[in-house]
N, C-alpha and C positions, 0 to 999 in steps of 0.2 A: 031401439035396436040393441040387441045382446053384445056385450064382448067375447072373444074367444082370443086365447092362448094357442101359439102354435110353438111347439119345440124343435128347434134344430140343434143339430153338429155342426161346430165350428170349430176344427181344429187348433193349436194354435201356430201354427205353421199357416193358418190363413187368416191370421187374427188382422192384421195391415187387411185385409180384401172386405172388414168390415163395415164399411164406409157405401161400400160399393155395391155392399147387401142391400143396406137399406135404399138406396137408389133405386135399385130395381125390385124392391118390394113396393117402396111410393108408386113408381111408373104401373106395377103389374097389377094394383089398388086404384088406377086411375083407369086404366083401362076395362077394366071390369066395371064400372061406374061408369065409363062412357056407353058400353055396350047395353046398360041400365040395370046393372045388380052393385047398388049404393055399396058400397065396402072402403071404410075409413080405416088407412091405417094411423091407431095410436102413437106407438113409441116400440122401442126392443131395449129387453132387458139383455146383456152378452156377460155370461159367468166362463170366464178366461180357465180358472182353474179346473171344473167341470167340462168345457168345451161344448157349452153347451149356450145356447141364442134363443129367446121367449119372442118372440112377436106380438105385438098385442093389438087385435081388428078388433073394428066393431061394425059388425056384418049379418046380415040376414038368416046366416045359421053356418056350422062349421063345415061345412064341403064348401060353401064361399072363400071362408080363410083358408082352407088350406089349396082350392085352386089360385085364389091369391099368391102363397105362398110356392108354391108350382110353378106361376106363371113366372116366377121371380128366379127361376131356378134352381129352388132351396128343396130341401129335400124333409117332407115332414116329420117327426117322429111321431106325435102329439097332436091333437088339435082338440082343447076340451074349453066349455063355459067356464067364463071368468067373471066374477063380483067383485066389483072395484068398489073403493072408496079412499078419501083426500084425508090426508092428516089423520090428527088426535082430534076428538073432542074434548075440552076439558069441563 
């Protein structure tokens, strides 16, 4: 299954309400998986200075994530294929 990036806004006047994001992106990732559309969320990247929050699914195609993302009350800007990889090779 593919990853996808989703971008939000995060001000930082709600940077404390981060916590509480990811909550209800877990919750809104579980529940779409209950209903039977697999959707794992990774991790989020949150650039303070930017005001800006990455999401990172890995889901069956990007209107997953970003209903993911919806379901979570985040408001998308962004939802594009992501290629990850761990570390350095040396």
């Amino acid at each position: 299954m593919p990853n996808y990036v989703v971008e939000t806004y995060l001000s930082r006047e709600e940077t404390r309400e981060r916590r509480a994001r990811e909550a209800r992106v877990r919750a809104a990732a579980a529940k779409l998986t209950r209903e039977g559309t697999t959707v794992r969320f990774e991790f989020v990247i949150h650039v303070p200075e930017d005001e800006t929050s990455f999401y990172v699914f890995r889901a069956p195609s990007a209107h997953h994530s970003a209903l993911t993302a919806q379901g979570a009350g985040l408001d998308p800007i962004r939802v594009v294929e992501a290629l990850m990889s761990k570390g350095t090779e040396q």
